[in-house]
C-alpha positions in Angstrom: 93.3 42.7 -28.5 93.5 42.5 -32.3 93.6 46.0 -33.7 91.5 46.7 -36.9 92.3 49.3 -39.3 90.0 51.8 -40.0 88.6 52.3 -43.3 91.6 51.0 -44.7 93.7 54.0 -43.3 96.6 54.1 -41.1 94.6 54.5 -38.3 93.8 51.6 -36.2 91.3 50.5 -33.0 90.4 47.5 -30.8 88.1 44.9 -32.2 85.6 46.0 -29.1 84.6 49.7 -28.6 83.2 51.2 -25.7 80.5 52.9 -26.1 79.7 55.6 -23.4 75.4 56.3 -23.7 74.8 55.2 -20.3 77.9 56.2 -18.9 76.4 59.8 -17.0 74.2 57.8 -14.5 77.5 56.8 -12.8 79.4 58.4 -10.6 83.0 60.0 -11.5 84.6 56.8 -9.8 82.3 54.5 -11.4 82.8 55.6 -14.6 86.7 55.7 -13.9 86.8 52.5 -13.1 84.7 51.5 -16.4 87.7 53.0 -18.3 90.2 51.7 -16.4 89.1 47.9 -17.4 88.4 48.7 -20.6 92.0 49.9 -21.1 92.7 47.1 -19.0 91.1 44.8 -21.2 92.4 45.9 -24.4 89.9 48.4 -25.5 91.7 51.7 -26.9 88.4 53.3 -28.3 85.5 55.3 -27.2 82.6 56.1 -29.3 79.9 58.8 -27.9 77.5 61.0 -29.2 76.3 64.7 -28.1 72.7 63.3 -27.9 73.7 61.1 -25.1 71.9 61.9 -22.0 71.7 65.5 -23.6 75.6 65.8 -23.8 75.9 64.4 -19.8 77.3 61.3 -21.1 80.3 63.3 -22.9 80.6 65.1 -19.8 81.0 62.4 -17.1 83.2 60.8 -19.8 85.9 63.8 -19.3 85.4 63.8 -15.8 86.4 60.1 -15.4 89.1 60.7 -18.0 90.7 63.2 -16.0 90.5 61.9 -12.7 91.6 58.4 -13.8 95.3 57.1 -13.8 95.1 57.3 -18.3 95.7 59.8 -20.6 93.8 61.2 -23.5 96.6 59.3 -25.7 95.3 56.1 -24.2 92.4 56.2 -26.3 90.9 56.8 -29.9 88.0 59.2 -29.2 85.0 59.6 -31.7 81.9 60.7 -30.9 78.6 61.9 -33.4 76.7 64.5 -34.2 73.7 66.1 -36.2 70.9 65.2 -34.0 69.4 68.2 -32.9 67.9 68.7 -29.1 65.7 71.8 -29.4 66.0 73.6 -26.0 62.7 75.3 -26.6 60.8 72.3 -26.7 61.8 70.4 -23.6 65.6 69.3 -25.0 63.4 67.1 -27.8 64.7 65.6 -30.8 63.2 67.8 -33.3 65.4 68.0 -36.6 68.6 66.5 -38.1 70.9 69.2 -38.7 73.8 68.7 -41.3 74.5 72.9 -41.4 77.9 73.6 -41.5 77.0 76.2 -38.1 75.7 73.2 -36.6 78.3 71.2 -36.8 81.1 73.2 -36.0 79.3 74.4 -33.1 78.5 70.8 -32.1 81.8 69.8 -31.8 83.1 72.5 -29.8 80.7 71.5 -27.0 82.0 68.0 -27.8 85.8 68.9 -26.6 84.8 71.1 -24.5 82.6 68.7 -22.7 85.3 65.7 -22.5 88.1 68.3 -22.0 90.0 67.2 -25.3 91.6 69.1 -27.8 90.8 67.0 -30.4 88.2 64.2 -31.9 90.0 61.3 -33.2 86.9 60.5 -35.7 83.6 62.4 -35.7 80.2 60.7 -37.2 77.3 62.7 -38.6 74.9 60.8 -36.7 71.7 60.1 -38.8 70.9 61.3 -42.2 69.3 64.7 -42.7 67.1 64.8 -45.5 67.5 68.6 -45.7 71.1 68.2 -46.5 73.3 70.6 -48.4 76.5 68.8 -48.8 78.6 71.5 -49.9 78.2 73.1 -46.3 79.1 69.4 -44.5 82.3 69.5 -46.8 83.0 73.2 -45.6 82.7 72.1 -41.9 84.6 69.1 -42.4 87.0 71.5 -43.8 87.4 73.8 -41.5 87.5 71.0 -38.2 90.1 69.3 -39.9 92.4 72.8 -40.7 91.9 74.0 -37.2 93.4 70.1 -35.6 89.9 69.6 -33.7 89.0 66.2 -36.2 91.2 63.9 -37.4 89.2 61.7 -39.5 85.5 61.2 -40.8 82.7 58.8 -41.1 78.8 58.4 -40.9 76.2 56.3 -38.9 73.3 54.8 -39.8 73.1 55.5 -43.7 73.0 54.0 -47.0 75.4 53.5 -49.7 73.6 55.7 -52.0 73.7 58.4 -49.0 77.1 57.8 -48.2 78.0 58.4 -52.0 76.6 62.1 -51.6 78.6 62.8 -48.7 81.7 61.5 -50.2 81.3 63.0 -53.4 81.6 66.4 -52.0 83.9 66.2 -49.0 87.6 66.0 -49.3 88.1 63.3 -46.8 87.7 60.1 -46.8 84.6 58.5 -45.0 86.1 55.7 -42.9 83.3 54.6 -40.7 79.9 53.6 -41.2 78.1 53.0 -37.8 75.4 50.6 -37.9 73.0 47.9 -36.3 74.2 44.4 -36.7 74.2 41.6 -34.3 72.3 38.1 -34.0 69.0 39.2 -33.9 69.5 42.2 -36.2 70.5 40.8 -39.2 69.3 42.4 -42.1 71.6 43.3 -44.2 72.8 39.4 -44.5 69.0 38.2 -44.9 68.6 40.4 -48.3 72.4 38.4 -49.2 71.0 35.2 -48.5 67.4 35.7 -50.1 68.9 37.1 -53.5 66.4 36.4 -56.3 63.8 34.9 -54.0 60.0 36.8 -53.4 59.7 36.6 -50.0 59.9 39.3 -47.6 63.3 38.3 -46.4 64.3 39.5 -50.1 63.6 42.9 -49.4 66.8 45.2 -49.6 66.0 47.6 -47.2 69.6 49.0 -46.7 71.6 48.9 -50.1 73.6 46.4 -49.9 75.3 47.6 -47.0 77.9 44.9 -46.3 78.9 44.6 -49.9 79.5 48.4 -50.2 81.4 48.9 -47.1 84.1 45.8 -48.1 84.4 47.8 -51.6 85.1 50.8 -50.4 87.1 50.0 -47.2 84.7 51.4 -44.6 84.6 49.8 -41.5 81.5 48.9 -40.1 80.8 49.8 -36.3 77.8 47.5 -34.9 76.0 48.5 -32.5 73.4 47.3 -30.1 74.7 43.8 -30.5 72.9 42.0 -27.7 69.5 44.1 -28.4 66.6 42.8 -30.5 64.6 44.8 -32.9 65.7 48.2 -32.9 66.7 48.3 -29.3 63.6 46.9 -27.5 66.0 45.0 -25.2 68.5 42.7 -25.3 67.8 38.4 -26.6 70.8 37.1 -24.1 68.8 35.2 -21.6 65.5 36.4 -22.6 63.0 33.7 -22.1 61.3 34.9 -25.4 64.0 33.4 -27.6 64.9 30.3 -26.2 66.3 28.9 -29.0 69.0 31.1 -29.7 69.7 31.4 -26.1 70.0 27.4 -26.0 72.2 27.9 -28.8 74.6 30.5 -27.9 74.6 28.5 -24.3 75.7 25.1 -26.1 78.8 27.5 -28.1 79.3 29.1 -24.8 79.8 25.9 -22.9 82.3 24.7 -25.7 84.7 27.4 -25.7 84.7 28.1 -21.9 83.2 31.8 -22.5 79.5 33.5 -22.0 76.7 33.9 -24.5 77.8 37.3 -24.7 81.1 36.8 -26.0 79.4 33.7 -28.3 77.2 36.7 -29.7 80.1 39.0 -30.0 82.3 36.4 -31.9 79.4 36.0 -34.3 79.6 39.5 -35.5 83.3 39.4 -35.5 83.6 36.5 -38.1 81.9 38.2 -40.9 84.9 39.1 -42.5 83.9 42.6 -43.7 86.6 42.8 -40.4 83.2 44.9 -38.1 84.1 46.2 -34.6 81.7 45.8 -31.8 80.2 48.7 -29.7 80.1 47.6 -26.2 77.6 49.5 -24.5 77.6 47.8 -20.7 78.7 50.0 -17.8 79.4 46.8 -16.0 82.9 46.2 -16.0 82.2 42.1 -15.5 79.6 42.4 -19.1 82.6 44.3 -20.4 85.1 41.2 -20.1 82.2 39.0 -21.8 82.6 40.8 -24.6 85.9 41.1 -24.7 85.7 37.5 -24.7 84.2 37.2 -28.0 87.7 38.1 -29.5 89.1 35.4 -28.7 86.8 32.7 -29.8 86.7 32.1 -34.1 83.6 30.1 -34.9 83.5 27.5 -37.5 81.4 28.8 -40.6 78.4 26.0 -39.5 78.7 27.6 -36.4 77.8 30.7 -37.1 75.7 29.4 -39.4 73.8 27.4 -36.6 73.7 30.6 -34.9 71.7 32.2 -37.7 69.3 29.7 -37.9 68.7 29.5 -34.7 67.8 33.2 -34.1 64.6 32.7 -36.5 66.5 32.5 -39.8 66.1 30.3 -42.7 68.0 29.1 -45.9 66.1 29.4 -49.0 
């Protein structure tokens, strides 16, 4: 599989991610044999998050990882952090936490979870307003002195939010992790709209795609097949027909499913995104995987646009 580099650094990962949130309902040899095809199919990179089934999706993660025939080297490992589960009020999200306490302690449960010595990237997960950026540097700091973090990013922010993190930290922010896909399309809708007045117009997010190709960070998209923010996925959802017919008539023409047509539409935006691949199903998996392969034309993937409920002004 193509490897992209990251943020512009030396460090490089598969076009398609796996991402491990539902991977703790499986059992050890289930989830083994998730990571076995994902290796197999080319997929050197695993993104989690300590949130995650309450930290049980890191867990089973390590568990699979040991017991299966790789090694930790077979993978880039990231995961995120930030979210905070209060254990007094029934393991509910109550807070962000950007602390510098936090943080350190959240990763230490992250390797010790996954039974790794090391992160290869770690996220701050959403942004917390109460932010004191001085003490994210002074984690950042200390995780990358003491070998536990190799490298850096954020999820789910905006450039102006991303500028406060990097103007205080010493590394640089490689990653932004966000949702992009088909039906989630945002950040391109406010690009295409420019100097129009109707609601499609509306920059909600910055100018996120524009800021991440001028300062090298890569985008990470997740929830590709989902619509609105995760409400459940548009493949073969009888309430979007026309994107399904579609994706179908793309999928017929290069021999692949409508999952790796949806996959390939994210891919050709050439701010050069990766795609989170969320499926425990090993056969969903190779869709996916599927979508690498496949290079639509630019009226193509404008089609596809259009026919999610788009317009052209």
């Amino acid at each position: 599989m193509k490897q992209v580099k990251i943020g512009g650094s030396g460090f490089t990962g598969s076009e398609v991610i796996l991402g491990i949130m539902r991977i703790a309902p499986l059992s050890v040899d289930d989830a083994v044999t998730v990571l076995e095809t994902a290796k197999d199919l080319g997929i050197n990179y695993i993104d989690a998050a300590d949130v995650y089934d309450a930290g049980k999706a890191e867990e089973r993660f390590g568990q699979a990882l040991k017991k299966s025939s790789l090694s930790r080297d077979d993978f880039f490992i990231q995961s995120k952090g930030g979210i905070y589960r209060n254990p007094e009020r029934n393991n509910e999200i109550t807070r962000y936490d950007f602390s510098k306490k936090h943080l350190l302690e959240t990763v230490d449960g992250m390797l010790e979870r996954m039974g790794i010595d090391y992160l290869d990237s770690f996220l701050l997960h959403r942004p917390d307003a109460l932010m004191d950026p001085a003490e994210v540097a002074a984690a950042f700091d200390e995780l990358q002195s003491s070998g536990k973090v190799r490298h850096f990013g954020v999820s789910n922010m905006n450039p102006g939010q991303v500028d406060l993190v990097q103007s205080a930290v010493n590394q640089k922010l490689l990653i932004n992790q966000l949702q992009f896909g088909v039906m989630h399309t945002g950040p391109i809708d406010r690009d295409i709209h420019t100097n129009m007045t109707d609601a499609r117009s509306i920059d909600h997010d910055g100018g996120l795609l524009e800021y991440s190709q001028l300062h090298n960070m890569t985008i990470q998209a997740w929830s590709p097949f989902q619509y609105g923010q995760i409400e459940g996925t548009f493949i073969d959802n009888p309430d979007f027909p026309k994107v399904n017919d579609k994706l179908q008539e793309l999928a017929d023409k290069y021999s692949v499913s409508k999952n790796a047509i949806a996959a390939a539409w994210i891919l050709r935006h050439p701010a050069k995104l990766q795609v989170i691949a969320g499926t425990m199903n090993p056969a969903h998996l190779r869709d996916t995987v599927d979508g690498t392969k496949v290079k639509l034309t630019a009226q193509e993937w404008y089609d596809v646009y259009l026919a999610a409920g788009n317009d052209l002004p």
